[in-house]
N, C-alpha and C positions, 0 to 999 in steps of 0.2 A: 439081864445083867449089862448086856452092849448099850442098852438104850441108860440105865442109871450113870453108864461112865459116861456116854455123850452126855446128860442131861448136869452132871455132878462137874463136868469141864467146863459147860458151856455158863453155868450159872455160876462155877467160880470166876472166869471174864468179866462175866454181865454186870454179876452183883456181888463183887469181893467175897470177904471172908465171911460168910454171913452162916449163924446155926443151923439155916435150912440148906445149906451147900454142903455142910460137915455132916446135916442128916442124911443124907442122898449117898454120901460119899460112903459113910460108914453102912446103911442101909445094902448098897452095891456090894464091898467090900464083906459083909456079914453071909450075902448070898453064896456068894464066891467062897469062899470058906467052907458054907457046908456043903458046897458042891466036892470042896477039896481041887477046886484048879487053880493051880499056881502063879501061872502069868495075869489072869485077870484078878487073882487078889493084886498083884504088881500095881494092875490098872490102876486098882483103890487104894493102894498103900503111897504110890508119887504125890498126888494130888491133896490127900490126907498130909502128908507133911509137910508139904507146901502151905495150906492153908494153915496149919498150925503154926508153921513159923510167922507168918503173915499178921497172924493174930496173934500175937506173942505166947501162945498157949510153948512154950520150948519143952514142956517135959510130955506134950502131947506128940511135936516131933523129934524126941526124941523115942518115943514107944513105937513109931511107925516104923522110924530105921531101925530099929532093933526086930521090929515083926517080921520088915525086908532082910534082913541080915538071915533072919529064922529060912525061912524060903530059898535064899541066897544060897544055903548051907545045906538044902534038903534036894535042890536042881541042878546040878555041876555045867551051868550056865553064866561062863566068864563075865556077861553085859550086865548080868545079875546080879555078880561078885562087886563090879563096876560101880552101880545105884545104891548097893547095899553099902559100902563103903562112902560112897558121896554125902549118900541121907546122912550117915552117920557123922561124917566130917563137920557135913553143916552144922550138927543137932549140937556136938560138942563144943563147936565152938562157939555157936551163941549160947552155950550153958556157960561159957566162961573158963572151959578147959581146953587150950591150945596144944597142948602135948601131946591128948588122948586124940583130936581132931587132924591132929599132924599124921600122926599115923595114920591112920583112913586115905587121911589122902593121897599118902605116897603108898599104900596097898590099892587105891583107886587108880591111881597113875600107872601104879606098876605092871597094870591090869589090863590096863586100858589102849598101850599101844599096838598091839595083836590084832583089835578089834578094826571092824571098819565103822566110820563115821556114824552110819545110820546104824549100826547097832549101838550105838552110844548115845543116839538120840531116843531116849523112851516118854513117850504123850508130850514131845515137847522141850524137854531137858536132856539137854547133853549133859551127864553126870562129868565125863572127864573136864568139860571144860566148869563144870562149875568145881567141881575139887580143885581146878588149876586156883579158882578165884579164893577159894577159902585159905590156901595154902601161902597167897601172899600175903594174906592177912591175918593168917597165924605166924608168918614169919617176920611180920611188922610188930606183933603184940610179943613176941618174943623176942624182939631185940635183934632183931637180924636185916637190918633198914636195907643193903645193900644187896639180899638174896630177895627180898619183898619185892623192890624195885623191881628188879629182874624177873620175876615171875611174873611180876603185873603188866612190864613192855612184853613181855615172850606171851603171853595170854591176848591181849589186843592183835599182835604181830601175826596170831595164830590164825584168830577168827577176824583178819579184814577182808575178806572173799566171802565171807559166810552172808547169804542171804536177809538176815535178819538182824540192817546193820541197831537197832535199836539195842541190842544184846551187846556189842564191841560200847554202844556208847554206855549204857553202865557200869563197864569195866574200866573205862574214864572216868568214869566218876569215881570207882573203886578206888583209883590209884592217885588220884586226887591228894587224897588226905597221905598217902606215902611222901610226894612232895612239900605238902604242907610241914610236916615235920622233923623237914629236914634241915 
């Protein structure tokens, strides 16, 4: 199972979003399952909806963060509460529903300052800082130009210490298009 999540991360890197990354991934995530352990379905359920959003499969990650949600609701594991909520924010709102994705996120947020840093980071993904990112860009699709704004400087402002400045610069870019139309 440990060797399919290494193998099912390192080939989503390597070789994008490719059917043999989504086999592995699901492959991992199926083992796990009938094993019945919860955090390594986690393993298989982040990466799974990553690559689905990637590939524009969206009602693909949207079944992931809802299987996360499942889990989320069965381990009374706040960082759990946290991903489950994030997936979900993401999945909503590149489905096109800002309202339902809004919530998530401020249930992600709300969640999430309790926690410390590295429980918020799972295989990679800080779930609270990506809610921070969704949540300005539901708050730009919903007509709220000058809370967007704000959340997109307080999200950069947030993570410029963070190691991995490459993550601060697509949140430059995020916030790009805020000023753009303005």
């Amino acid at each position: 199972m440990k060797l399919l999540a290494g193998l099912g991360l390192s080939a989503m890197v390597a070789y994008s979003n490719t059917e043999e990354v989504q086999a592995v991934l699901r492959r991992g995530l199926d083992i796990a399952a009938r094993l019945g352990a919860a955090y390594p379905v986690l393993r298989f359920l982040g990466p799974l909806h990553l690559v689905a959003c990637r590939a524009s499969d969206f009602r693909g990650s949207l079944a992931a963060a809802e299987r996360c949600a499942e889990v989320a609701d069965q381990i009374a594991d706040p960082s759990v509460a946290v991903m489950a909520n994030s997936m979900l924010a993401s999945a909503y709102h590149i489905l096109g529903n800002p309202k339902t994705s809004q919530r998530h996120c401020e249930a992600a947020l709300r969640d999430a300052p309790s926690l410390s840093r590295m429980q918020l980071v799972y295989l990679g993904v800080d779930h609270r800082n990506r809610a921070l990112c969704v949540s300005a860009r539901n708050l730009w699709v919903l007509g709220y130009g000058d809370q967007a704004l704000e959340a997109a400087n307080f999200t950069i402002e947030e993570n410029q210490g963070q190691r991995a400045p490459g993550h601060v610069g697509h949140r430059v870019l995020d916030r790009s298009g805020f000023h753009l139309g303005r």
